[in-house]
N, C-alpha and C positions, 0 to 999 in steps of 0.2 A: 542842705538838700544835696549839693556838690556831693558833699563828704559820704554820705549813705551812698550813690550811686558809683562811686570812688571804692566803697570797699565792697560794695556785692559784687561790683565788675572781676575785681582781684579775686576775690574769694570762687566767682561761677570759672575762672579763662584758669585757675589753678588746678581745677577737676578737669582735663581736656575731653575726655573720653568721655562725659555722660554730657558736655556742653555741646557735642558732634551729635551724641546722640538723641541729644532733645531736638533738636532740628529732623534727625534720620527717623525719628519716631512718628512726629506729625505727617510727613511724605506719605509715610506707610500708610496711614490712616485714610487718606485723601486717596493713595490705591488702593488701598480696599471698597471703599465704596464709587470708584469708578470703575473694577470689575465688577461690583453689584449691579452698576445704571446698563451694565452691557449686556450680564445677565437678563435686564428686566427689559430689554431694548424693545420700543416700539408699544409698550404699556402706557396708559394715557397719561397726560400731562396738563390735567387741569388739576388746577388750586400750586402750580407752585410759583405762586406771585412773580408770573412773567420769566424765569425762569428756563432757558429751552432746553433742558432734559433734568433726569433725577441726579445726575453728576456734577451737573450746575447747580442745583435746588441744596444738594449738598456739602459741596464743595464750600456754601458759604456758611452754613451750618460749623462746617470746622475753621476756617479761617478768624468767624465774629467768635467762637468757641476761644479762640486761640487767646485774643485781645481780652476777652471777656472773665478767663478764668483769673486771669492775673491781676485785673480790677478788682473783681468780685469775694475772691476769697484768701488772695494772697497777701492781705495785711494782717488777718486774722494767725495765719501760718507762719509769718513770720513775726507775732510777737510772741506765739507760743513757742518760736526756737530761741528768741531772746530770754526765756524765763526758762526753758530747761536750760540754756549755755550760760545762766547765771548774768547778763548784760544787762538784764530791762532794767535796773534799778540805776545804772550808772547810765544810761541812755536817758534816764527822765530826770535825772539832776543836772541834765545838759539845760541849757536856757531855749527849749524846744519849745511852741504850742502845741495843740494836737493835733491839728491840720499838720504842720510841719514831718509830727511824726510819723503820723497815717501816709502820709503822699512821699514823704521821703523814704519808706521802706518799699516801696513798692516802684518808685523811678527809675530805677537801671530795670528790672524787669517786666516794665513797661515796656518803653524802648525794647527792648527783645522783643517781647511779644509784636508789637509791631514789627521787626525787621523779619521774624518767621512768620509771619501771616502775609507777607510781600515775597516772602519765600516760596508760599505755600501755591499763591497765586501765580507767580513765574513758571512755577514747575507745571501746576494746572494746564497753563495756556500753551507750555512750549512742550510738554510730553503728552499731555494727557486730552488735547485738541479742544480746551475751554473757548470760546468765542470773547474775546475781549472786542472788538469790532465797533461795540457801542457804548463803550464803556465810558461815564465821566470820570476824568481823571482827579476831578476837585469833589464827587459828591462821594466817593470811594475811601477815601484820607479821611475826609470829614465825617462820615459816619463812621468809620473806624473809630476815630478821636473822641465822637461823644456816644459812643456805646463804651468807651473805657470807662470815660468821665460819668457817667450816668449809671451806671452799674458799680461805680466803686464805692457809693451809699451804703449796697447791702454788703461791704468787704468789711467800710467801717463800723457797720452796725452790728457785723459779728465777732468784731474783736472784742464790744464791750465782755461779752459772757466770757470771752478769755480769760480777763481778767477779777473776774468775780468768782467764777466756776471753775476754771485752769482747763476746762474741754472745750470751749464751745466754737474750736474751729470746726468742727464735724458741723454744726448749722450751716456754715456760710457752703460747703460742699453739699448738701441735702437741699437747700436752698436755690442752686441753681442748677442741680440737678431736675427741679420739679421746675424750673423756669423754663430748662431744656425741653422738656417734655411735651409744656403747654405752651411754646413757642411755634415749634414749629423748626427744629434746630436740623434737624435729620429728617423726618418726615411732615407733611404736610397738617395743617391744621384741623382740614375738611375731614383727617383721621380719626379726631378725635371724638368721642363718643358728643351727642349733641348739648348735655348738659355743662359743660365744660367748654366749649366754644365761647362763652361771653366773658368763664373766665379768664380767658387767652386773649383778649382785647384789650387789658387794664396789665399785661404783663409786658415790663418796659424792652426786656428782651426779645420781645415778635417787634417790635417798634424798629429794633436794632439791625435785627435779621431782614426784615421787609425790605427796610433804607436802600442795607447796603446789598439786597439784590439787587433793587430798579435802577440803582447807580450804578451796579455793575454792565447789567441785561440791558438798560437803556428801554427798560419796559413799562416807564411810569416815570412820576414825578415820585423825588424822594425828600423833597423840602418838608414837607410834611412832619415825616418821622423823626425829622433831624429838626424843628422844632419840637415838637414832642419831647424828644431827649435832652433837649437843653432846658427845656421846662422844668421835667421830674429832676434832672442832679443839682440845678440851681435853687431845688425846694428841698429834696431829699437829702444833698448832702451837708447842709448845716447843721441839719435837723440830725442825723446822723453823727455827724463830729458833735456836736450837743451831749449825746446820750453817753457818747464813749470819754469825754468829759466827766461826766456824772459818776461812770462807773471807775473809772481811775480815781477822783475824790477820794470815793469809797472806797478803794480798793488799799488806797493812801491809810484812810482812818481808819481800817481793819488791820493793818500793817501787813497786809499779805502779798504785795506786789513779788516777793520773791519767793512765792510758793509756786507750787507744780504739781 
């Protein structure tokens, strides 16, 4: 696990300029929709789960965004660079499991994702006049942590088709695109047309995003959620490293591990 996180480090601090600028990119995003909350200043502000403005309601929208993308679809994407860079084959004659594999491709860019979403929050509070005031400093981290861990089920569950199909990193990004939507990621729930509302209830992602508003906002109890989340990844993600198990097998007995 060391070792994975040892060479993605080398390989991201090697690119200096797109590493600056993944960081410069996120900021943007966060002013972008804080000139929107300013635009919309004084527009009402129910349903944004305690929340006190649409800059705040958003702002966590991209920070759980941030953590989330790199759980969620970034195993998938990186075993499909491992099979066009010709590596997956000598990576699985390592004496790995799959768990091993899965969670060790994705550790150094974990950890980032965390140190830019703490990025993301500083700048909030110290440019962009975010109220941290009420903030738990322990319910903040911790749903962080298991919005990673809890979301990194559907990362594994779309590497299987990687490996069968050579595409199906495009699921695990459609995937949480439609998580984003019926979350509650960027705009509110109460948006959402009514038939769709119940199915935004059972989507682990409003769980994540809820949390780690009322930890933020100090506008609720966020124990709740953060059970929740440890519930679904301590069911979903065995179940998940299972599947992507199964499909490597196969993927084994079809001799196709090193196609593309």
């Amino acid at each position: 696990m060391r070792a994975f996180a040892r060479r993605d480090w080398r390989i991201t601090r090697s690119y200096r300029l797109p590493f600056i600028l993944d960081g410069f990119y996120g900021v943007l995003n966060l002013a972008v929709y804080f000139f929107i909350s300013r635009t919309f200043h004084g527009a009402g502000l129910s349903h944004l789960e305690g929340a006190p403005s649409y800059f705040a309601f958003a702002a966590v929208g991209i920070v759980i965004a941030t953590v989330v993308d790199t759980a969620s679809d970034a195993i998938a994407y990186r075993i499909r660079d491992e099979q066009l860079s010709g590596t997956l084959e000598l990576l699985l004659a390592q004496p790995l499991s799959v768990a091993q594999l899965c969670f060790g491709t994705i550790l150094f860019s974990s950890f980032f994702a965390f140190a830019r979403a703490s990025l993301y929050l500083t700048v909030a509070a110290a440019w962009m006049g975010l109220d941290l005031s009420h903030t738990s400093w322990v319910g903040v981290p911790l749903m962080m942590l298991l919005s990673g861990l809890a979301l990194a089920a559907f990362g594994v569950l779309a590497a299987a088709p990687v490996l069968v199909i050579k595409r199906g990193e495009v699921l695990a990004s459609m995937t949480l695109f439609a998580m984003g939507i019926l979350s509650g990621s960027v705009f509110p729930v109460g948006a959402l047309p009514d038939w769709l509302e119940p199915i935004s209830r059972i989507v682990p992602l409003r769980y994540a995003l809820d949390g780690t508003r009322h930890a933020l906002f100090g506008s609720g109890g966020w124990t709740g959620d953060a059970l929740f989340l440890a519930a679904f990844g301590l069911v979903a993600t065995p179940v998940a490293v299972w599947i992507l198990g199964r499909a490597l097998a196969i993927s084994k007995r079809m001799g196709t591990i090193a196609q593309y």
